[in-house]
NUTIPA-887355 format. One record per residue (C-alpha): x, y, z; residue in three letters. Coordinates in steps of 0.25 Angstrom, whole numbers, plus 5000, padded with zeros to 4 digits. Example, Ala and Ser with C-alpha at 12.3 -4.5 7.8 and 13.67 -1.06 7.14 Angstrom:
# residues 2
504949825031Ala
505549965029Ser
END
This chain:
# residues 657
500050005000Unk
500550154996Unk
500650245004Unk
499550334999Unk
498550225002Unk
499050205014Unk
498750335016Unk
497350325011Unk
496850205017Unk
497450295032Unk
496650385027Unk
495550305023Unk
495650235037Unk
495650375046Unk
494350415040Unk
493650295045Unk
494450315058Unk
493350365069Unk
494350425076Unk
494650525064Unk
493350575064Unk
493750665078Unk
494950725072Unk
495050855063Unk
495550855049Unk
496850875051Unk
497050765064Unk
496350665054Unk
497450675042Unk
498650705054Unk
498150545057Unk
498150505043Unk
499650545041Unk
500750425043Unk
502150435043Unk
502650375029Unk
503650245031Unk
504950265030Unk
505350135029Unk
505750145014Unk
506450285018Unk
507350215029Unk
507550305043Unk
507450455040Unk
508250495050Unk
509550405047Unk
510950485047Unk
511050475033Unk
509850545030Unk
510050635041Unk
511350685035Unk
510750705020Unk
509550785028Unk
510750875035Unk
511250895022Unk
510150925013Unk
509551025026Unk
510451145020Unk
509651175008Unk
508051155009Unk
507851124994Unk
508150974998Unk
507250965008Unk
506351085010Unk
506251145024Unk
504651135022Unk
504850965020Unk
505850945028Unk
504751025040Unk
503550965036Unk
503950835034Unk
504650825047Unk
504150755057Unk
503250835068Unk
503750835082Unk
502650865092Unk
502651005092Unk
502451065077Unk
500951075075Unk
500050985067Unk
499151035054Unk
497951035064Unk
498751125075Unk
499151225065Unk
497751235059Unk
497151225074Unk
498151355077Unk
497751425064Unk
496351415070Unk
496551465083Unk
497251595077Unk
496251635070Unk
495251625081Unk
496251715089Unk
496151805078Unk
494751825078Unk
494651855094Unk
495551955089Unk
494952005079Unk
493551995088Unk
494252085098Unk
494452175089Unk
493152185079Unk
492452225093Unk
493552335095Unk
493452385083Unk
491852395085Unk
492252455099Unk
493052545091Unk
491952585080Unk
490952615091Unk
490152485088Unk
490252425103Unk
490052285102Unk
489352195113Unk
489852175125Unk
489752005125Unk
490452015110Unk
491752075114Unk
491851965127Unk
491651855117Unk
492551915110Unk
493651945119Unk
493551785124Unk
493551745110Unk
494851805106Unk
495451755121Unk
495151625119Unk
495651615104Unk
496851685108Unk
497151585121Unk
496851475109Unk
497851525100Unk
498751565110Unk
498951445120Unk
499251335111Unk
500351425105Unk
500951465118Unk
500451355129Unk
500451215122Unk
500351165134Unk
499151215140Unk
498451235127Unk
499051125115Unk
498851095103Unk
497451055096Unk
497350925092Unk
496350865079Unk
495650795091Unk
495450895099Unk
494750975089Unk
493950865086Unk
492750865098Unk
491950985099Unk
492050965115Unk
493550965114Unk
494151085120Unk
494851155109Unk
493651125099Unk
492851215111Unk
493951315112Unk
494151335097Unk
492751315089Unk
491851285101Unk
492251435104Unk
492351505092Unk
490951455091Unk
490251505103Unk
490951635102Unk
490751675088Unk
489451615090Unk
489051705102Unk
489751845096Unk
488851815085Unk
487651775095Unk
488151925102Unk
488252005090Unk
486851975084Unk
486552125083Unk
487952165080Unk
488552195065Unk
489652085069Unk
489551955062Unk
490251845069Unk
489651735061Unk
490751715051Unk
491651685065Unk
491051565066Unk
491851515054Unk
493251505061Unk
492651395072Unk
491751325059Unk
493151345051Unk
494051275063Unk
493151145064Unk
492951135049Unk
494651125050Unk
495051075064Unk
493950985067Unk
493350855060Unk
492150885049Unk
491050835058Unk
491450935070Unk
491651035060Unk
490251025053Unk
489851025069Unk
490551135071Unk
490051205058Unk
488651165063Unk
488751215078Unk
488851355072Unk
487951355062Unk
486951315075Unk
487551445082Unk
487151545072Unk
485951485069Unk
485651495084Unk
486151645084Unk
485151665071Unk
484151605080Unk
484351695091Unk
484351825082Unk
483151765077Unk
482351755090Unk
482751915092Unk
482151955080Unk
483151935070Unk
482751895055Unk
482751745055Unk
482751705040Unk
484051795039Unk
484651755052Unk
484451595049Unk
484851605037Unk
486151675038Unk
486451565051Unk
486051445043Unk
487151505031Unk
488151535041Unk
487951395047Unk
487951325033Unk
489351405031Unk
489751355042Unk
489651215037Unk
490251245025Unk
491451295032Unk
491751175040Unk
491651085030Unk
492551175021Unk
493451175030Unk
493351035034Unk
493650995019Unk
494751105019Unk
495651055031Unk
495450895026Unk
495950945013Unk
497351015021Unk
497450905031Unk
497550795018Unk
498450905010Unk
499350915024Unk
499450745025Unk
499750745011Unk
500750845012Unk
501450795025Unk
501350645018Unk
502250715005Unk
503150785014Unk
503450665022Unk
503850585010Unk
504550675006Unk
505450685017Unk
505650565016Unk
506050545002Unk
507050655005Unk
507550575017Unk
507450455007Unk
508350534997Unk
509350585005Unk
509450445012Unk
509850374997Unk
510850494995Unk
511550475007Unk
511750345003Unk
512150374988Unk
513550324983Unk
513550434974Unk
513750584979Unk
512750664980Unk
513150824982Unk
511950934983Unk
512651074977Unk
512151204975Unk
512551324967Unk
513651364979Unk
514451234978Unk
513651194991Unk
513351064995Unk
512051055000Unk
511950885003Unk
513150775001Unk
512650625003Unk
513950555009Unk
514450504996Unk
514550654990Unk
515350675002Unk
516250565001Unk
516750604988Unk
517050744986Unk
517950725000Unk
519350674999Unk
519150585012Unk
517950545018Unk
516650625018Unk
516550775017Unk
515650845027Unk
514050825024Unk
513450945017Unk
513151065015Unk
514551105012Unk
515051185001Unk
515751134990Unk
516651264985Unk
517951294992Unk
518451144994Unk
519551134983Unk
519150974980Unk
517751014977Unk
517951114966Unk
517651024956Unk
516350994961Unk
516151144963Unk
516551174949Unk
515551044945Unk
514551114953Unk
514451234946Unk
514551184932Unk
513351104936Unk
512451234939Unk
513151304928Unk
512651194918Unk
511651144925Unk
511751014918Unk
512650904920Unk
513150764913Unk
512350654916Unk
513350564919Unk
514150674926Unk
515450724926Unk
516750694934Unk
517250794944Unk
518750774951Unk
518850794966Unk
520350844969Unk
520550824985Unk
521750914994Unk
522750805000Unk
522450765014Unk
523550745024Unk
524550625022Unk
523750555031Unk
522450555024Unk
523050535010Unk
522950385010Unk
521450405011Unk
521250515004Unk
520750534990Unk
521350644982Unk
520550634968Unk
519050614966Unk
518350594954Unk
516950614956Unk
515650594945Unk
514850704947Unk
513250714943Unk
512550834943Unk
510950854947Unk
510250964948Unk
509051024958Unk
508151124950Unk
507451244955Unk
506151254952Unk
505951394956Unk
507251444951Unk
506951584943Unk
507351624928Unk
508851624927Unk
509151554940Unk
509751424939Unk
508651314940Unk
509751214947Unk
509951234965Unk
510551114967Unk
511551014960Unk
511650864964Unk
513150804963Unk
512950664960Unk
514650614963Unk
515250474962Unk
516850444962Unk
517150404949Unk
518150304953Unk
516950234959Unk
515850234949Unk
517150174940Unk
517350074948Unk
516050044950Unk
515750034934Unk
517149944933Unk
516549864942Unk
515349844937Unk
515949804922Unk
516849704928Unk
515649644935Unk
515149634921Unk
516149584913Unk
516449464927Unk
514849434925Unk
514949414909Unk
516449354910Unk
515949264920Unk
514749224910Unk
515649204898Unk
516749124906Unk
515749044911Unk
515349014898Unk
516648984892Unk
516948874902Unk
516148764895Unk
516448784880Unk
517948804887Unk
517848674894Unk
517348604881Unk
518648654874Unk
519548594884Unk
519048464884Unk
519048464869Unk
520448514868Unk
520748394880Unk
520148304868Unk
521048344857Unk
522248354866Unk
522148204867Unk
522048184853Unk
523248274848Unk
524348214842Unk
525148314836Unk
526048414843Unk
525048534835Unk
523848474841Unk
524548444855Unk
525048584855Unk
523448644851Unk
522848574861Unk
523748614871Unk
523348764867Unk
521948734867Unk
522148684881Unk
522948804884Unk
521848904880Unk
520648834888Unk
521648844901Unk
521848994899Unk
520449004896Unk
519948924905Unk
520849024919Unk
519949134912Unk
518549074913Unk
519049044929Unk
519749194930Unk
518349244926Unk
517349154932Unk
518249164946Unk
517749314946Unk
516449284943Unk
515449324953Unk
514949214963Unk
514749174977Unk
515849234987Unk
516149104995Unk
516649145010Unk
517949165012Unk
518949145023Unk
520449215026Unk
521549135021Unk
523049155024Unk
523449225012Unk
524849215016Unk
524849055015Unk
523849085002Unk
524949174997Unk
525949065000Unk
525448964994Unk
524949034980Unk
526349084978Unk
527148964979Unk
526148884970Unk
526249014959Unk
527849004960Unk
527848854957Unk
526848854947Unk
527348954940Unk
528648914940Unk
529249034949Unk
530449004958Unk
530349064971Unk
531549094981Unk
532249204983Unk
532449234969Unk
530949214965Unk
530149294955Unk
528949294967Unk
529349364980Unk
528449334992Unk
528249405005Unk
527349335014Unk
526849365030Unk
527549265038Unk
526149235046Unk
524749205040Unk
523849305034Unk
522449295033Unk
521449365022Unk
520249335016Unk
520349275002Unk
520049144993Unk
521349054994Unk
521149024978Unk
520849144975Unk
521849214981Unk
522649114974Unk
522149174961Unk
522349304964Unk
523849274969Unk
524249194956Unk
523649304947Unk
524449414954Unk
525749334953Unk
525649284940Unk
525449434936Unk
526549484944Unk
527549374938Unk
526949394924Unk
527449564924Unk
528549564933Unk
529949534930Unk
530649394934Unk
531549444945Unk
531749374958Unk
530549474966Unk
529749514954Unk
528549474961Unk
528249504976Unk
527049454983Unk
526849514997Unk
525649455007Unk
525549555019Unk
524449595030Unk
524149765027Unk
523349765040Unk
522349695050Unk
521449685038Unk
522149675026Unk
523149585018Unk
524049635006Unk
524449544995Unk
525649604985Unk
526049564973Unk
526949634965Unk
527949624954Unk
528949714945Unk
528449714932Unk
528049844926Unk
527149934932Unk
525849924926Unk
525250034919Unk
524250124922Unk
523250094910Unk
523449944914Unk
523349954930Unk
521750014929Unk
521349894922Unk
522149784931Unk
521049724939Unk
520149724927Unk
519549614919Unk
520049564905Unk
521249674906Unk
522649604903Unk
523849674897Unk
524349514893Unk
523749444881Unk
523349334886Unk
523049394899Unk
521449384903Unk
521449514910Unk
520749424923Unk
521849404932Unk
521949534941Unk
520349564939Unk
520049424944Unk
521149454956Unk
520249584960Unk
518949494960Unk
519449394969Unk
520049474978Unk
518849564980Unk
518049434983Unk
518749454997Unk
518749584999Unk
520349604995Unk
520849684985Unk
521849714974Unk
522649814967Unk
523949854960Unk
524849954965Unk
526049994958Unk
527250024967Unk
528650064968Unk
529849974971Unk
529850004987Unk
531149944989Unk
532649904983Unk
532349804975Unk
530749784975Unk
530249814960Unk
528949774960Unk
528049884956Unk
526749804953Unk
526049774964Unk
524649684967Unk
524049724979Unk
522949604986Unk
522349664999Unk
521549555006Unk
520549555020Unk
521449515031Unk
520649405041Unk
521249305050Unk
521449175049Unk
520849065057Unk
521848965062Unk
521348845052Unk
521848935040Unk
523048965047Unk
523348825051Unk
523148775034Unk
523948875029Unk
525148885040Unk
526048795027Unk
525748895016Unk
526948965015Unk
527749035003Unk
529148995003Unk
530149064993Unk
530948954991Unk
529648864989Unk
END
């Protein structure tokens, strides 16, 4: 069910209620109105959105004063619709004490001496309606506020004291007056008028009916004197029908306001909460979101924004001003081209954040450079005059660059793994036919040309059939639970099987130079696929280095309580700068017959748990060490339990081995 039916079956329901049939108007649709659910809008007052809220409280125009106001929540001391209306009504009927006081003055004045019970009734008339309008005000707690239901009984004391009196005085000056040139009839329209609006329809036709008996009773009277009585009866029976008339006018009148008053509170409330809903999902945008006017002035930041127009962590929450910070002048400059065009590129335009150095302490953390992509919206002014600009406010969209391209590469290589993946998988069973019928001729071959065929056929399936693993071993599966292994045993152990398999000597003369921990070292990681990632990493370094003894230097150290570094390095030629971008990426070799897989397959592997890798290219840091290219494994360091120590206490590199 919506919330509009909702609303009317409430609606629907209060009218059938007995209980509503003793309250005004305006008490009636009060009880109609429920608070909206915020379940979908999540906690209004959480610290993210009262941060947003802080921020946008500097300008109006994102939340106007007036919404903000009557959308809030009421404590118990701001008045209600009925209140103020109740108020209203007991102003004028201190006005018109007043202004009774002062007709008969002015009488007084004129020679026209009034009679004597006329200026007593009067004088009480107007000391009550000022008491009335007076004691609420200034003595709440002697005389408090009206409430619907107790205007909603004719015996209660402030329907007595408001119409039940209007009525009996106005009633009795005219009663007075008879012979008098005053007319006090039209008077009896205020107490009519506040029943037709304070007091539920059938207390107001009542109401509208006790007066019309009061001046036909007075007609009466006049009549047993002497008077005229067609004249007089009929001028009591108009007035009393006016009378009617008048309540039910304003009956219809102030249902019409209180529904206009509900509705109005229902909008405002929901859009208070969409604002809040708004500034809740900015807050937690990965993009920036700057709010700038014409004076470089920042009027709202969500965190994000923040985080990226400062050097090191988060700049201070808005409102701030942009001008006068050296590494913001490109976005001041961005700014102002924005208003001054009052256009701007869909897909935006790259702006470059140049930071001041920080102390030597805080340069490790410290970003100097920032590339940001900027998109621009504008707010319009509706009311903005002829030849003022119709734009007030700009929106700065921002997002790192470096991110949103990594974010893209990422997302192609996950396409190209799912599709390699697909074609790999197909290849196997066509590449599983060849082999066994190459296996077939192979035993049938006679000559030294088919022998020598045969073997290549076989050669080729081999290398194509490492491929079809290298591809389906970054596919994506399930991630089987992992446990810490020694990497120093691991370590060991991978590089005494690569020496003798690959037919490299170790001792002190060896090509492969190994520095291990003397203790074991635990780190979370796949023993076979470290394995793989190790042998790949060697076989690379041995393939560009040079032969000498030490060309190749592996290093396994702990960097910290949480981390453990693997090193591999080598001195062959430092590798270029075109190539090392494209290192780690998929199908990229500088060798012929290279696959391009190797150091892409290492990065999967490796991000499996939570390690990772990289190349660094570094000087010779003492006599006699030349390596220069270097391959960096950082791994999550986690003790071992003693059964993995006890299996692993023989695994242990030897260089003479």
């Amino acid at each position: 069910m919506t919330f509009s039916e909702r609303r009317q079956q409430d609606r629907r329901a209060s009218r059938r209620d007995p209980r509503n049939a003793d309250q005004s108007w305006f008490g009636t649709r009060a009880a109609e109105a429920e608070p909206i659910d915020m379940q979908w809008f999540g906690d209004a007052t959480s610290p993210s959105v009262s941060a947003w809220s802080e921020a946008a409280d500097g300008d109006s125009r994102f939340l106007t004063r007036d919404l903000g106001r009557d959308s809030a929540p009421s404590n118990g001391n701001e008045p209600t619709a009925f209140q103020r209306l109740y108020r209203v009504f007991l102003g004028a009927r201190a006005a018109v004490g007043v202004a009774l006081i002062v007709a008969q003055l002015v009488a007084w004045a004129f020679g026209v001496r009034p009679p004597a019970w006329v200026v007593v009734l009067c004088v009480l008339y107007a000391a009550v309606a000022l008491v009335m309008w007076w004691a609420p005000k200034w003595l709440p707690q002697v005389a408090p506020q009206a409430a619907p239901q107790a205007m909603s009984h004719m015996r209660s004391p402030q329907w007595l004291a408001t119409i039940g009196a209007d009525i009996v005085c106005f009633t009795a000056l005219h009663l007075v007056s008879r012979s008098s040139s005053f007319n006090y009839v039209a008077l009896l329209v205020l107490p009519v008028l506040m029943a037709g609006v304070m007091t539920p329809r059938l207390q107001a036709l009542a109401t509208a009916a006790l007066v019309a008996i009061c001046l036909l009773t007075v007609s009466w009277l006049s009549v047993l004197g002497g008077a005229d009585a067609a004249t007089l009866m009929a001028e009591a029976g108009l007035a009393g029908m006016g009378m009617f008339v008048i309540a039910a006018l304003a009956g219809e009148l102030a249902g019409r306001l209180a529904r206009e008053q509900l509705n109005s509170k229902g909008s405002l409330e929901l859009a208070r909460q969409q604002a809040q809903l708004n500034r809740l999902v900015i807050e937690e945008m990965q993009d920036g979101v700057l709010v700038v006017d014409r004076m470089g002035r920042v009027r709202a930041a969500n965190p994000a924004a923040r985080r990226l127009i400062a050097p090191i962590g988060i700049s201070r929450p808005a409102p701030f001003q942009l001008r006068g910070v050296k590494a913001w002048e490109s976005v001041v400059r961005t700014v102002e081209r924005a208003f001054t065009e009052a256009v701007w590129p869909e897909a935006g335009r790259d702006v470059l954040l140049n930071f001041e150095p920080a102390a030597a302490s805080e340069t490790a953390a410290q970003v100097t450079q920032r590339t940001l992509r900027v998109r621009i919206r504008f707010t319009r002014r509706r009311d903005a005059k002829v030849g003022e600009a119709p734009e007030e406010f700009c929106v700065l969209l921002l997002e790192d660059v470096r991110s949103m391209q990594a974010r893209i590469r990422q997302e192609k290589l996950a396409a190209m793994g799912r599709v390699s993946a697909g074609i790999a998988h197909e290849i196997r069973n066509p590449l599983a036919a060849i082999s066994q019928a190459n296996a077939l001729l192979a035993e049938d071959a006679v000559t030294p040309t088919q022998q020598q065929l045969t073997r290549m056929v076989a050669d080729n399936v081999e290398r194509l059939k490492r491929i079809v693993d290298d591809v389906m071993e970054v596919a994506p599966g399930l991630m089987q639970e992992v446990r810490a292994i020694d990497v120093n045993a691991q370590v060991a152990a991978v590089c005494s099987d690569w020496a003798r398999s690959g037919g490299v000597s170790l001792g002190e003369r060896s090509v492969l130079k190994v520095d291990l921990p003397t203790e074991p070292l635990g780190a979370v990681f796949d023993a076979e696929h470290l394995r793989r990632v190790l042998i790949n990493l060697l076989d690379n370094a041995l393939r560009h280095g040079s032969q000498s003894p030490g060309a190749v230097h592996l290093r396994l150290a702990a960097i910290n309580d949480h981390q453990v570094q693997l090193s591999v390095a080598s001195d062959g030629a430092a590798i270029a700068l075109d190539v090392e971008r494209y290192l780690f990426e998929p199908f990229f070799s500088t060798r012929s017959r290279g696959t391009g897989l190797g150091l892409y397959i290492c990065r999967e592997l490796c991000e499996r748990y939570g390690a990772s890798i990289d190349y660094q290219l570094r000087a010779p840091h003492a006599v006699g060490a030349t390596q220069r290219n270097e391959f960096l494994v950082v791994m999550r360091r986690q003790a071992l339990a003693d059964a993995d120590v006890d299996a692993t206490a023989g695994l242990r590199f030897s260089a003479s081995a």
